[in-house]
N, C-alpha and C positions, 0 to 999 in steps of 0.2 A: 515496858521493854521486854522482847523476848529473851528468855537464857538461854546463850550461846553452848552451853554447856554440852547439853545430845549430840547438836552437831559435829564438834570438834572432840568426845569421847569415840563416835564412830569416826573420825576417818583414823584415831589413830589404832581404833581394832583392825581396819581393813590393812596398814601399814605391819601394825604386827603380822596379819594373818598371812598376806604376801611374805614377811620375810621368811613365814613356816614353810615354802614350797620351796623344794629342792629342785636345785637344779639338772635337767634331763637332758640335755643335750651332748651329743655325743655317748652317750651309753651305749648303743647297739653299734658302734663304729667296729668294736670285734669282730662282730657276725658278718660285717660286709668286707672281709679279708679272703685270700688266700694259701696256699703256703706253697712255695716248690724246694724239692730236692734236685742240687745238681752233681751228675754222678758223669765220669768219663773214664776210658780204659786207652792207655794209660790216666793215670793221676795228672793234678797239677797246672791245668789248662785254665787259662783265662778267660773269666767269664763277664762278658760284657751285653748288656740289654739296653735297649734305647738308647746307644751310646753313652755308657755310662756301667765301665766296669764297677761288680759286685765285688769281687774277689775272685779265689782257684778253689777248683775242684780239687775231693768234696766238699760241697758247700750245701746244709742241712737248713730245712725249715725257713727262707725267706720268704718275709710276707708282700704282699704285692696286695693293690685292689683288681677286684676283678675285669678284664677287659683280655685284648690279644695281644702280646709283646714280640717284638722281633729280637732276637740275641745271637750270638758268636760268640765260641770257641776256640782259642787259638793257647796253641803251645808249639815253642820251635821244632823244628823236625817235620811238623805235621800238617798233613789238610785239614785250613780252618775251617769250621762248622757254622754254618751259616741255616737257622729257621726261625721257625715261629712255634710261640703254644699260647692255647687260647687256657683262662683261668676261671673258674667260680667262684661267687663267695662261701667261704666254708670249705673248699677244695683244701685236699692234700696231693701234687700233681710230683711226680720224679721225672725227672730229665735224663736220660741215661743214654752216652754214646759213646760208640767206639771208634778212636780217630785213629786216621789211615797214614802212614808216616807218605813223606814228600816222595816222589819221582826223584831222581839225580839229574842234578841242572846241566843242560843242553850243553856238547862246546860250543865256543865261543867264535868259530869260524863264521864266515857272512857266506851265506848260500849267492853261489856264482847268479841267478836270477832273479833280483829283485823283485815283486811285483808290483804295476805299476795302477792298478784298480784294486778299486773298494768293494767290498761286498755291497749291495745295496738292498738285500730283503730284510725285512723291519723286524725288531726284537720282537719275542712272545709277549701278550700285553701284561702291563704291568712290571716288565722290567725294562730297561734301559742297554747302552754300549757306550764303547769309548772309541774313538778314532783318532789314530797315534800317525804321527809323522815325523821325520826328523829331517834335519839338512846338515851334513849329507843323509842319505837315506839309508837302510841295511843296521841301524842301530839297533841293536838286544835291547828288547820291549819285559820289563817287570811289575807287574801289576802286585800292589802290597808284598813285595820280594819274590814273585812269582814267574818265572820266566815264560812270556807269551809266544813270543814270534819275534820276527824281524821288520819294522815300519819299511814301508806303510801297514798299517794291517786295521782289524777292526775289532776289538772284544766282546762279543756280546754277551747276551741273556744276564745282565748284570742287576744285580738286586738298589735298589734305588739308596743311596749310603755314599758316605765320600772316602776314596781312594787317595792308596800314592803311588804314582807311577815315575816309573825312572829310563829313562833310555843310557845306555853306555853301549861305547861303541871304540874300539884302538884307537889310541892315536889322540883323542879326544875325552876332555872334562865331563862327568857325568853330571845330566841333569835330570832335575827330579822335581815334577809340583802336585799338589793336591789339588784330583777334579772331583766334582759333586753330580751324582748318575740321578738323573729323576726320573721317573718311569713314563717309559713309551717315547723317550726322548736319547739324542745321540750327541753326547760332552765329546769335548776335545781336547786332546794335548799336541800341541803342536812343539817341539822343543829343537831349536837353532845350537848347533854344539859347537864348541868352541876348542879349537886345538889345545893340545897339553900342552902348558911351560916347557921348550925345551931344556933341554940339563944335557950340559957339552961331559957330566964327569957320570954319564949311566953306562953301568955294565947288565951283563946276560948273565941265565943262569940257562941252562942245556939240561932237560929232565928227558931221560928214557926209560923204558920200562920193558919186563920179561912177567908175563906179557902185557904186548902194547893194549894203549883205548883207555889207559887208568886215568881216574879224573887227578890234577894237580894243584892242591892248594898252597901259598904263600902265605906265610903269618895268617892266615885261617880265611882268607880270599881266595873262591875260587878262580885259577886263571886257564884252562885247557886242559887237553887230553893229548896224551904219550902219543908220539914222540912232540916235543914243544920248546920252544927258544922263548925267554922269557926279560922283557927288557926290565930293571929294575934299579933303584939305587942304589948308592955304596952304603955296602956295612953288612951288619950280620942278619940271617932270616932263616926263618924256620920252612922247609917242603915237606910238605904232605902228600905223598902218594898211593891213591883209595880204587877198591875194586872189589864189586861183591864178588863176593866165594873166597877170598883172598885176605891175607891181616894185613894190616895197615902198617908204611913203612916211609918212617920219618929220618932227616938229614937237617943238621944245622950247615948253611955255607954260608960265607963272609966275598959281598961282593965289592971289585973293585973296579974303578973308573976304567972302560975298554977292552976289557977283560973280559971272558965265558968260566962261567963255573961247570964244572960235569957234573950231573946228579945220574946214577944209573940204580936203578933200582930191581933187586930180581924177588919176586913177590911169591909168599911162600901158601900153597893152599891152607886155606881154615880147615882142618879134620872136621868128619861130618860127627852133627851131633845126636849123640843115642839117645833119643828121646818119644815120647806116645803123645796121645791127647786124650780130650777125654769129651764127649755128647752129654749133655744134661738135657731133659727133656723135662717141662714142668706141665702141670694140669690143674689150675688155670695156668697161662699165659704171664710173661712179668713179670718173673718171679725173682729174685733178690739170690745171687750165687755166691755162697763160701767156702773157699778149700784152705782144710787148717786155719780154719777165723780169719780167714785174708780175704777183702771180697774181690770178684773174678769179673761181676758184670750182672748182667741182666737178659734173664731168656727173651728172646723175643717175639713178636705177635704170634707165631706159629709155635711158641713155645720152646723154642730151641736154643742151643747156645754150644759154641763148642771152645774150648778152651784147649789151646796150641801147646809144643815146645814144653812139656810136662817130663821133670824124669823118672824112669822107670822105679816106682816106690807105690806103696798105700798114701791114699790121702783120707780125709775125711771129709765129707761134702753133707753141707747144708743149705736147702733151700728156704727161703722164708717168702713169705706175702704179709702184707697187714690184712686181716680179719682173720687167718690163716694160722693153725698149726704147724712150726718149723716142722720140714723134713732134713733128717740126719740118716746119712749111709758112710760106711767104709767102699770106698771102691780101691781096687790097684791098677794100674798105669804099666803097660809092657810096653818095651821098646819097637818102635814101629809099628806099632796096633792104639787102636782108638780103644775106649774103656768106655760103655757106655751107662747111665744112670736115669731112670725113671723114675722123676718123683710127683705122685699123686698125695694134693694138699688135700687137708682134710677143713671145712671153714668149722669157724670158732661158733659151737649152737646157741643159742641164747634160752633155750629151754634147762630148766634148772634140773642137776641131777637130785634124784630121790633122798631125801637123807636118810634111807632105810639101807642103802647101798653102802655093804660094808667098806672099809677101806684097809686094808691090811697093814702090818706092820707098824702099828702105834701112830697115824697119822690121818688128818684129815682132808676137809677141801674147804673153798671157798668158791661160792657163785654170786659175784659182783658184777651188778647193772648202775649204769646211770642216764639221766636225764638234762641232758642230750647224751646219747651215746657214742663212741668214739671217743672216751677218753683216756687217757692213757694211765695202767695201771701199775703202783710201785708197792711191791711191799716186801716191807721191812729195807724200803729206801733201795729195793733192785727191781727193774724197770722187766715187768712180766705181760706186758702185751698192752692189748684195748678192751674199754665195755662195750657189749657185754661179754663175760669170758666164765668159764670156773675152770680155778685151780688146783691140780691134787698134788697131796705126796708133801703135805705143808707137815710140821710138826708139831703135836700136840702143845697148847697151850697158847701164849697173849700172843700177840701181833701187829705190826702197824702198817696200816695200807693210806697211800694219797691218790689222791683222782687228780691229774693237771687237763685241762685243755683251755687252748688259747681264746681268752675273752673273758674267762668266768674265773673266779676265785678257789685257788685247791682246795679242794675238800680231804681234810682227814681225819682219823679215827685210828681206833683200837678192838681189835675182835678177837673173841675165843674159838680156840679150833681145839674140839675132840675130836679121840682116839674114831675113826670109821664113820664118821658122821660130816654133814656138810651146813657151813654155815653161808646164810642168805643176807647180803647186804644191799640196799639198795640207795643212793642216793642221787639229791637232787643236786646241781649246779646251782651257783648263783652268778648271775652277769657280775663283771668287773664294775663296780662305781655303784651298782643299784643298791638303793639305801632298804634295808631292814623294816620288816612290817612294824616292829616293835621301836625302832627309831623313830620313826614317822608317825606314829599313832599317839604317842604319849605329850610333840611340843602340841598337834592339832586338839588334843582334849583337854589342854592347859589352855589354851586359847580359846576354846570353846567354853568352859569352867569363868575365866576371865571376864568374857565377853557377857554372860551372863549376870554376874555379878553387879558390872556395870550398870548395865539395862536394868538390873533390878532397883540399882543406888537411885536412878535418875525418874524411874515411875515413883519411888517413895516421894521425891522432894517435890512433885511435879503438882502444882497448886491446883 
């Protein structure tokens, strides 16, 4: 009979030696990210991508895989932002826009000529329209609370995405449904209105103005422009009467069944504001603006930026870029006059300075690389840029500097900085999860050791 023995010694070396192999999958799933920053002026804008709000601006660092995403923008007041950005993996990409506050909503009167055709030339490809109609017709058409036109009409150039469209029209219940725009294709809202509940116990309110055209809101609905009779129910309500260049002039009245209330309003001008601006101009382009550590915006492709409605004082202005050297100037701001600033960045050398190159005043430097580079450098736990970079002006003695970048494991340390001298540090990354040469090396030479053993045990006995 043969001894089973060899055989079933190897498979259980082959089972140990599988269990020695780490698992790799998913390890480089870091490297296949992106990041964006989303920046808007004003703040606080709703950020929503593939339908599917992130959060509000500013919104720092979200990782995304790489591909093209379409997102919106939206904060009250304002025209919502509607594009696209396309992402790499390994990308750090910033979003940065500046939203345009809204037009003042149309009155509410129905233009004496309806019309009674449609447009009929086809959207630019790739986007879509909507074709609105109502019965009766002449209905105030709002597209996501946007006021369009008067039905019949047609909305084009519309981004493929689903809307809510509402028609209101006197007299009659507003109706409102969600249409779905597909591109190079024309959706429909057709909406049948249905007269208002009448109510035998409505009174009026009478709004005039000095001067007339001012828009009039009701508990914060807008309903017309001065002069305007206003049918409403009984009881108390708040009128709101607005007009640019002009302050805003509010009236509580209490209506009663049958009844007009007067509202007259004499509207007092806004004094003009004494105020400058200021030109930033950056070199590169993109550049990251702050007045008094407040950020302003971002210059744009031409490298521009001008920042409004400033008052007459000094400020301090810093431009920043990543690879980039902050630029810091005082500039001052006169009334009625632009201020302007030219700031030429200096990029961050990766060439190390001399360490023969004195450094004055009891202190040294630091010239810190890494592998992969772009990582972000902190020392002594405050956040001094990216690799590669060298820092001066450090104070003589220890130190602790950390290397973060997303995917790999912080790397930190402790380094000496002498009086006028520069110290050279260089390190490697490690991916997030990859196991240690010295992990791995020590179960496979026990197994190997093992395995040997064995095979020796089994040729001794072996007849």
């Amino acid at each position: 009979m043969r001894n089973p023995g060899p055989a079933v010694a190897g498979i259980l070396l082959l089972f140990l030696l599988l269990s020695l192999i780490p698992a790799v999958s998913g390890q480089e799933s870091g490297a296949e990210t992106g990041y964006v920053t989303f920046i808007t002026t004003p703040p606080g804008a709703k950020i929503v991508v593939e339908d599917t709000t992130i959060g509000t601006t500013p919104l720092a660092d979200q990782p995304f895989p790489p591909g093209t995403y379409l997102y919106t923008l939206l904060k009250d007041g304002y025209v919502p932002v509607q594009t696209s950005f396309d992402l790499k993996a390994g990308q750090r990409l910033t979003v940065s826009k500046t939203l345009q506050p809204l037009s003042p909503t149309p009155p509410s009167t129905i233009p004496t000529t309806i019309p009674t055709t449609r447009p009929t030339t086809p959207p630019p490809p790739g986007l879509g329209s909507i074709a609105a109609t109502t019965s009766p017709a002449g209905a105030s058409i709002f597209l996501n609370g946007q006021f369009q036109g008067y039905a019949p009409l047609v909305i084009p150039n519309l981004q493929p995405r689903t809307y809510t469209v509402l028609a209101r029209l006197e007299g009659y219940s507003d109706y409102a449904a969600s249409v779905r725009v597909s591109s190079n294709t024309q959706a429909r809202f057709d909406a049948v209105l249905e007269p208002s509940p009448i109510h035998r116990d409505y009174g009026y309110i009478s709004v005039s103005s000095s001067p007339s055209g001012a828009r009039v809101s009701i508990d914060g609905t807008y309903r017309g422009i001065t002069p305007a009779t206003i049918t409403e129910y009984p009881g108390s309500h708040t009128v709101l009467v607005q007009m640019s260049g002009y302050s805003d002039y509010s009236q509580q009245v209490y209506v009663t069944a049958d009844t007009t209330q007067f509202v007259t309003a004499t509207l007092s001008p806004v004094p003009p504001v004494s105020s400058g601006s200021l030109l930033v101009v950056s070199s590169p382009p993109v550049a990251n603006v702050y007045l008094d550590g407040n950020y302003r915006g971002q210059t744009d492709s031409g490298g521009s930026l001008v920042i409004s409605n400033l008052a007459p004082r000094s400020y301090q202005v810093e431009v920043s870029k990543s690879r980039y050297y902050d630029y810091t100037a005082v500039v001052t701001v006169y009334q009625g006059q632009q201020a302007y600033v030219q700031a030429t960045l200096v990029p961050v050398s990766p060439t190390v300075i001399p360490t023969t190159s004195p450094v004055p005043g009891g202190t040294g430097s630091l010239s810190i690389s890494s592998s992969p580079s772009g990582a972000q450098v902190y020392i002594d736990n405050v956040f001094r840029g990216y690799t590669p970079s060298v820092y001066d002006g450090l104070a003589q003695g220890m130190h602790s500097v950390t290397l973060k970048n997303p995917g790999y494991v912080d790397f930190q340390a402790q380094f000496q900085v002498a009086a006028g001298q520069t110290t050279n540090l260089a390190a490697t990354l490690t991916p997030a999860g990859t196991p240690t040469q010295s992990g791995l090396t020590e179960p496979v030479l026990a197994a190997g050791l093992l395995a040997a053993g064995i095979l020796a045990l089994f040729r001794r006995n072996k007849p």
